[in-house]
C-alpha positions in Angstrom: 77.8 134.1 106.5 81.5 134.8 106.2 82.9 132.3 108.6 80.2 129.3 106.5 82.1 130.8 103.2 85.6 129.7 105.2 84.6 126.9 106.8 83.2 125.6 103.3 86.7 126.4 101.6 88.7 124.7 104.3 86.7 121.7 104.1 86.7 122.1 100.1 90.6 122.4 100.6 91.3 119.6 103.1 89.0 117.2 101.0 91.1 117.7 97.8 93.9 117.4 99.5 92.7 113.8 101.0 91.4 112.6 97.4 95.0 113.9 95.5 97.0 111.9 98.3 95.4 108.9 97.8 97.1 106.4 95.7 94.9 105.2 92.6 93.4 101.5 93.1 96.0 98.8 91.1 93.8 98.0 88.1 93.4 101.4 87.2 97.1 101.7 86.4 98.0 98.5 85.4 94.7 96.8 83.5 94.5 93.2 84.2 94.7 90.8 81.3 90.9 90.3 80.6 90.9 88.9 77.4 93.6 86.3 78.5 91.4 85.3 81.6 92.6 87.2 84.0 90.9 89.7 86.3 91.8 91.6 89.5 92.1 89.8 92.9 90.3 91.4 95.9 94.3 91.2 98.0 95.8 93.9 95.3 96.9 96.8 97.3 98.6 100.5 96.7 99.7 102.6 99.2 102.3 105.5 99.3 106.1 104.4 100.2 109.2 106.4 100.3 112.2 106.0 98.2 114.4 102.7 99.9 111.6 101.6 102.0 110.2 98.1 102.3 106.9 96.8 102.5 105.9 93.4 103.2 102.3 92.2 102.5 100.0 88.9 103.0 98.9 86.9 100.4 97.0 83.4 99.9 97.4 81.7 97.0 94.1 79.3 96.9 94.8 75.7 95.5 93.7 75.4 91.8 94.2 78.8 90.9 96.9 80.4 88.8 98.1 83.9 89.8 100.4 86.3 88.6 101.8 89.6 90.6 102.9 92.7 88.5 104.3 95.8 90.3 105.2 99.5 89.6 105.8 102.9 91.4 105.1 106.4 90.3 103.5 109.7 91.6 102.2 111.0 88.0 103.8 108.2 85.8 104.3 104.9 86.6 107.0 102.6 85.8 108.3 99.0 86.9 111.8 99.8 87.3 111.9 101.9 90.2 110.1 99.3 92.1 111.2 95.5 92.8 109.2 92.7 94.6 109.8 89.3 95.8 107.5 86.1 96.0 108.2 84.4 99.0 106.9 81.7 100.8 108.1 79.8 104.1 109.0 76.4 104.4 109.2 74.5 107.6 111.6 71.7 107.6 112.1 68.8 110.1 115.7 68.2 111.5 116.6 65.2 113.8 119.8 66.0 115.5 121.0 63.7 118.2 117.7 61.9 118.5 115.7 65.0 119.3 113.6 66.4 116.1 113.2 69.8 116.2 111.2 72.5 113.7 113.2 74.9 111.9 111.4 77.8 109.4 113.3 79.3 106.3 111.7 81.7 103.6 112.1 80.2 100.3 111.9 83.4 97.0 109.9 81.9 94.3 110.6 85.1 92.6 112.5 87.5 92.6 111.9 90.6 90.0 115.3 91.7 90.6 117.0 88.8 89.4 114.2 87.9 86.4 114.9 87.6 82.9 113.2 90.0 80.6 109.8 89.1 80.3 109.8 86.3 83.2 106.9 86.5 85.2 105.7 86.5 88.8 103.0 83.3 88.1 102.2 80.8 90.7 100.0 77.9 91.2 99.3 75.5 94.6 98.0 72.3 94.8 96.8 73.2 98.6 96.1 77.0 99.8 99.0 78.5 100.8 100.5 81.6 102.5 102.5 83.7 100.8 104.4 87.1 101.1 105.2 89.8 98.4 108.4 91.9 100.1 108.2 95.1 98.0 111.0 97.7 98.0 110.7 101.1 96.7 114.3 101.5 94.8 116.3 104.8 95.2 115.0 106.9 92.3 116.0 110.7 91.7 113.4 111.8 93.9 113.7 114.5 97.3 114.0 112.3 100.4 110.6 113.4 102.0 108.6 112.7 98.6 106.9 109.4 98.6 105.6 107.6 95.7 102.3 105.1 94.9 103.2 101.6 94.9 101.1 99.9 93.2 100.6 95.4 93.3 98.7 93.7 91.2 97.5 90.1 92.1 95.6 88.7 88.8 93.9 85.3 89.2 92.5 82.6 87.0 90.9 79.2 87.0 94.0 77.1 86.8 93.0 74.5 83.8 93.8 70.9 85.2 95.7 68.5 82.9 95.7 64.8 83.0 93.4 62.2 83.6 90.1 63.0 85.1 
């Protein structure tokens, strides 16, 4: 009876522990813009990074739909300025040198939340599906080195409305 009573408070133990480390899903820290016509994309993700690291992540932007990325970091409170992201998408260019054409791929930032004015935002919209990447970077915050924090991305998408003639 006694080792059931300790096997039931290690499991007890160890399965807190596994729900408290788990970071929180995105749209329950930042709420997506319902009322605006927004709602969460299924390619949101959270996970735990440590202060200077980098993440990078896939993303694909479907044609005719507008979407906007938002990003923050916390472990009890959240905030977007320990946390920067970058919209990136790579372009491959055609160059004919000396009668030979040859392929060459270079990233292109779309955006860049470092360099953005106050209240710019991360929106895009594609004519043609597309493959994007969100670098993410956990910026050095007054935190031990061994503690990680919850990054948190938020991909929002609506129904672009198409303008011009029909």
């Amino acid at each position: 009876m006694i080792k059931l009573i300790h096997i039931l408070i290690i499991s007890a133990t160890l399965w807190g522990g596994y729900l408290f480390s788990q970071c929180q899903r995105p749209s329950q820290v930042i709420s997506p813009d319902y009322k605006d016509g927004w709602g969460e994309n299924s390619q949101s993700k959270s996970g735990h990074l440590r202060p200077g690291d980098h993440y990078e992540m896939r993303f694909i932007a479907q044609a005719g739909i507008k979407y906007r990325i938002k990003a923050t970091a916390g472990s009890n409170e959240f905030s977007e300025d320990n946390i920067s992201f970058q919209l990136v998408v790579k372009e491959v260019n055609h160059i004919e040198k000396d009668g030979k054409v040859t392929y060459k791929s270079s990233e292109v930032i779309l955006y860049d939340s470092e360099l953005a004015g106050e209240g710019e935002e991360a929106i895009i919209l594609t004519s043609k599906a597309q493959s994007l990447s969100i670098k993410v970077k956990i910026d050095d915050v007054n935190v031990p080195a061994f503690t990680t924090l919850c990054a948190i991305v938020l991909i929002e998408a609506k129904k672009a409305k198409i303008e011009g003639l029909k």
